[in-house]
PAZAPA-4460 file (N, C-alpha, C; in steps of 0.05 Angstrom, whole numbers, plus 32768, in hexadecimal, padded with zeros to 4 digits):
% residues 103
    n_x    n_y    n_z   ca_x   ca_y   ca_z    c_x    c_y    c_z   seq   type   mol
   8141   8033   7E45   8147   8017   7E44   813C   800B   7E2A     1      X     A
   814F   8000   7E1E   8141   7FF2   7DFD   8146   7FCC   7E09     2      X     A
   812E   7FC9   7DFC   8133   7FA4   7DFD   813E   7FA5   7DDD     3      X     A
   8148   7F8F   7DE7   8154   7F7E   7DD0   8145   7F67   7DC2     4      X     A
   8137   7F6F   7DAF   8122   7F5A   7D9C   8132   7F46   7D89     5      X     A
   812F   7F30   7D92   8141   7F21   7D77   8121   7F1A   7D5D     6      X     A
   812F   7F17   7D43   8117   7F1E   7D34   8115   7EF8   7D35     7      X     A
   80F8   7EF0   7D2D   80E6   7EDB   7D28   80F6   7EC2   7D1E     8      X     A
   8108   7ECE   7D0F   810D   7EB7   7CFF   8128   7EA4   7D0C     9      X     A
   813F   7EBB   7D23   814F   7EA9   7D36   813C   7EA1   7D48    10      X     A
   812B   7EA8   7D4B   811A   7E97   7D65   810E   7E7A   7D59    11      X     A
   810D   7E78   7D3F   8100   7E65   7D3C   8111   7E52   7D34    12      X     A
   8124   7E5A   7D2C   8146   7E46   7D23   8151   7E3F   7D3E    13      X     A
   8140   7E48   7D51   8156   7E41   7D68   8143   7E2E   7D78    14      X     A
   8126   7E34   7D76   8111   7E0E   7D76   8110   7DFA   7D62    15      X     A
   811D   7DFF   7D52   811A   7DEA   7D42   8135   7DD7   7D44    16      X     A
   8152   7DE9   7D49   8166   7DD8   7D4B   8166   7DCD   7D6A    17      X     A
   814C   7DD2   7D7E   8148   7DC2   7D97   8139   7DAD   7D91    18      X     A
   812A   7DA3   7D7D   8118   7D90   7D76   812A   7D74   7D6C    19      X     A
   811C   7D5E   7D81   8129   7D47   7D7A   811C   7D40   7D68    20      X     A
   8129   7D25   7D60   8121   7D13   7D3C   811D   7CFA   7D4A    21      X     A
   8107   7CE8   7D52   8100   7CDE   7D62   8102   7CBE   7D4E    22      X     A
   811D   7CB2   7D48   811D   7C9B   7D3A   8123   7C80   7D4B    23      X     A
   811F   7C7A   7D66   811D   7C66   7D71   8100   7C64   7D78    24      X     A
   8104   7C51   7D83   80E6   7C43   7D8B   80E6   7C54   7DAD    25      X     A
   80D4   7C4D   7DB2   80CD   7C62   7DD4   80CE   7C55   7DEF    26      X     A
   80E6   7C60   7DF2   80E8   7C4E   7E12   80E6   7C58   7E25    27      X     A
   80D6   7C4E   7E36   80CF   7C5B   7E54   80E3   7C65   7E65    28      X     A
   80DF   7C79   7E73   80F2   7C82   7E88   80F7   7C72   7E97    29      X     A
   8113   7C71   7EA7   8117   7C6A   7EBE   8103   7C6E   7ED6    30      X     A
   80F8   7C5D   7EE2   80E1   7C5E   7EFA   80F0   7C6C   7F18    31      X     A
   80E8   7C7D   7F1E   80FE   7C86   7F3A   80E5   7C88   7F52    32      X     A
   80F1   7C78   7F69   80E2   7C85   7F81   80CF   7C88   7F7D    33      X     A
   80B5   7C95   7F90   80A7   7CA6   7F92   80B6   7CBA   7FAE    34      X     A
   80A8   7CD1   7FAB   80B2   7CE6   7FC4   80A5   7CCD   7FE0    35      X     A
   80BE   7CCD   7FF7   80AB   7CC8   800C   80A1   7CDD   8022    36      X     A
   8090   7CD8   8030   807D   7CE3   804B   8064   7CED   803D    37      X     A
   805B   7CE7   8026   803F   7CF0   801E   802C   7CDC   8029    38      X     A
   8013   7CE8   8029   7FFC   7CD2   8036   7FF9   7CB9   8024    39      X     A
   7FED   7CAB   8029   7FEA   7C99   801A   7FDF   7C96   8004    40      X     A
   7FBE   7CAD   800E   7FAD   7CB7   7FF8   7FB8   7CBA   7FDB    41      X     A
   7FD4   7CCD   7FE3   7FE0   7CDE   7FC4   7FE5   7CC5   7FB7    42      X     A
   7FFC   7CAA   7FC2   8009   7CA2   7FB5   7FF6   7C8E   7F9C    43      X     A
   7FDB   7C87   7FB2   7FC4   7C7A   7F9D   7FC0   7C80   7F8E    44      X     A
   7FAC   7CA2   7F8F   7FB1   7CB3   7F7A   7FC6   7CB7   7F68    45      X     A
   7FDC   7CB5   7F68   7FF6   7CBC   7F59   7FF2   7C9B   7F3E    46      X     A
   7FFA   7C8E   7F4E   8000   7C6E   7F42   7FE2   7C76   7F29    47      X     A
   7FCA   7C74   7F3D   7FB3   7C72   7F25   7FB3   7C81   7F15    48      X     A
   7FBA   7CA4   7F15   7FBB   7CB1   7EFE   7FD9   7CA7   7EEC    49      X     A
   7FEE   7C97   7EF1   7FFF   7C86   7EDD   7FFD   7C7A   7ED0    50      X     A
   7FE5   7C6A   7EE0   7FDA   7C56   7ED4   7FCA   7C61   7EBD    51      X     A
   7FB2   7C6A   7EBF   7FA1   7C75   7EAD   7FAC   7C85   7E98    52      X     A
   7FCB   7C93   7E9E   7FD4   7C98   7E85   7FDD   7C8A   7E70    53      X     A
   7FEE   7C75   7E82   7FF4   7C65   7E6D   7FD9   7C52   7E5A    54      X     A
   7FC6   7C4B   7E6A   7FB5   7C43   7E5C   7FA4   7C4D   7E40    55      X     A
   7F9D   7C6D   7E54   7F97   7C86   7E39   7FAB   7C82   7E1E    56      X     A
   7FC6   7C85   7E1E   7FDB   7C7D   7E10   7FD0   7C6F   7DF4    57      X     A
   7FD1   7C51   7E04   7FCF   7C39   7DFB   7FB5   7C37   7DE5    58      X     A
   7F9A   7C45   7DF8   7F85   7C49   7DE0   7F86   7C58   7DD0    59      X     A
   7F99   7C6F   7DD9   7F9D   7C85   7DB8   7FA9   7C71   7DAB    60      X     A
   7FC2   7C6E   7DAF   7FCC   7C5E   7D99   7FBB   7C4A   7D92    61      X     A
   7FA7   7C3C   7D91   7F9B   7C29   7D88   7F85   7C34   7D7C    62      X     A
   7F7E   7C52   7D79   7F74   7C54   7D71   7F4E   7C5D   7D81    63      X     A
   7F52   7C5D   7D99   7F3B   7C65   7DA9   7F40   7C80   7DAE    64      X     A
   7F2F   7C96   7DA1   7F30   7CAD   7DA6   7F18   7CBC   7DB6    65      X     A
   7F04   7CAD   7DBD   7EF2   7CBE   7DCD   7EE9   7CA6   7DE0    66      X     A
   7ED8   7CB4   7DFA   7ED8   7CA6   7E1A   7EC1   7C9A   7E0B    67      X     A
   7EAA   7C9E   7DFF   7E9A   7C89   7DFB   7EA3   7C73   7DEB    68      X     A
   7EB9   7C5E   7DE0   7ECA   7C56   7DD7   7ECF   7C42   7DEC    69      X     A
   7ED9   7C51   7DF8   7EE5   7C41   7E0D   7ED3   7C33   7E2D    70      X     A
   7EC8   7C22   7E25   7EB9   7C14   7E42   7ECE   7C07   7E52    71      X     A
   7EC9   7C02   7E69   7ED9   7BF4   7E77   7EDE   7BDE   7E6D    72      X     A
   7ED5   7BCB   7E61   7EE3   7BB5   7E4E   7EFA   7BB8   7E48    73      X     A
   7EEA   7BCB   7E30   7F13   7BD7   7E1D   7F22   7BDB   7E2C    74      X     A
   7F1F   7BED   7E44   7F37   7BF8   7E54   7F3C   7BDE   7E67    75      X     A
   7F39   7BD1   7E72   7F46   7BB1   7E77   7F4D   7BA5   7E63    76      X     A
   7F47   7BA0   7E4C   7F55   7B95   7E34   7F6D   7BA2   7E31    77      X     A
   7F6F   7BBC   7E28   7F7E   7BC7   7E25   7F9A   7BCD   7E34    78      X     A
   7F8A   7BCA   7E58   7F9E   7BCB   7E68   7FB7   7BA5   7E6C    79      X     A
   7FA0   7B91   7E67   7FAE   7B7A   7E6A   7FC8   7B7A   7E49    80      X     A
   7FB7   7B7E   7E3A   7FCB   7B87   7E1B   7FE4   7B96   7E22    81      X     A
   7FE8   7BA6   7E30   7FFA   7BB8   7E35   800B   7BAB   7E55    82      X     A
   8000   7B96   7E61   800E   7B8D   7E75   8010   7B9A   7E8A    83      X     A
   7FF0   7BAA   7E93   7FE9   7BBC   7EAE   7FD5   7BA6   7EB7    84      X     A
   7FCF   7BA1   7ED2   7FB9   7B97   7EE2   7FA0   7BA6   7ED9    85      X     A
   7F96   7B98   7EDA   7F70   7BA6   7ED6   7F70   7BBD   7EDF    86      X     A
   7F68   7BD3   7EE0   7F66   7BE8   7EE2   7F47   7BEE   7EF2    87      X     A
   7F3D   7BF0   7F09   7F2C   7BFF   7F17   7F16   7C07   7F06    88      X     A
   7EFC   7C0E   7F15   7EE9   7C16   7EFF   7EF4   7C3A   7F07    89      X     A
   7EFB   7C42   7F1C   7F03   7C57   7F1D   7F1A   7C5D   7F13    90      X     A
   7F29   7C52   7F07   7F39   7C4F   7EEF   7F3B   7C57   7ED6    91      X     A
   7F1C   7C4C   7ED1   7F15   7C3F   7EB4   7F04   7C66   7EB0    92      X     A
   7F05   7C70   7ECA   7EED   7C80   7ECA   7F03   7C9A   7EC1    93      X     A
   7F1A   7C95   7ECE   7F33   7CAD   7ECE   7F42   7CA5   7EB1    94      X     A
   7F38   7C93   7EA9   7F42   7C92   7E89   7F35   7CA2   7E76    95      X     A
   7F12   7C95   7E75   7F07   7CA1   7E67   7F07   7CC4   7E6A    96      X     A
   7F06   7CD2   7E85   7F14   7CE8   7E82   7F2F   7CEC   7E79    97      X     A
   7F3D   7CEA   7E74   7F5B   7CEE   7E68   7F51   7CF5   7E45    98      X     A
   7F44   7CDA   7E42   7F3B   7CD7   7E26   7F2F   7CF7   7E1C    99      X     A
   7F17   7CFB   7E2D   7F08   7D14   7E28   7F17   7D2B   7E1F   100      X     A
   7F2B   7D2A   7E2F   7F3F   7D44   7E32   7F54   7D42   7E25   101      X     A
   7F5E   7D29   7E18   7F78   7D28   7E00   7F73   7D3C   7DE5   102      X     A
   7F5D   7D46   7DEB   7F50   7D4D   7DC7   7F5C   7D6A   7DCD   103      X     A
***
């Protein structure tokens, strides 16, 4: 049995003509559902880790790159700036982890 090796250079002509050219501005997905019959627990959990991303987001782009940076202040500033409700201190707490771990 022989495999068939394509050499380096079609493999890489063939990621690069899959790569978009990203010249609009960035628009959110369509919002769909959530699955139903899950506990209620998940769906809390679900919403807050959305939340916290988009917030994480919001301080990279502004320029907040590490969790000591970010006190709960900023991350309510940040969240009313961006047009989210205050955000939880357990929130604020699942941000500054996100932060830790973006690097």
């Amino acid at each position: 049995m022989s495999a068939t090796i394509t050499p380096k250079s079609e493999v890489s002509r063939s990621r690069v003509s899959r790569s978009k050219v990203i010249d609009a501005p960035y628009i959110p997905l369509e919002k769909r559902p959530l699955p139903p019959g899950r506990p209620r627990k998940w769906y809390v959990t679900h919403n807050r880790r959305l939340k916290a991303m988009r917030i994480t987001i919001a301080l990279l782009d502004s320029g907040t790159y590490l969790p000591n940076q970010a006190s709960n202040e900023r991350i309510r500033r940040t969240a009313d700036l961006i047009g989210i409700r205050p955000p939880s201190d357990t929130t604020c707490r699942l941000v500054r982890t996100l932060l830790r771990y973006s690097r």
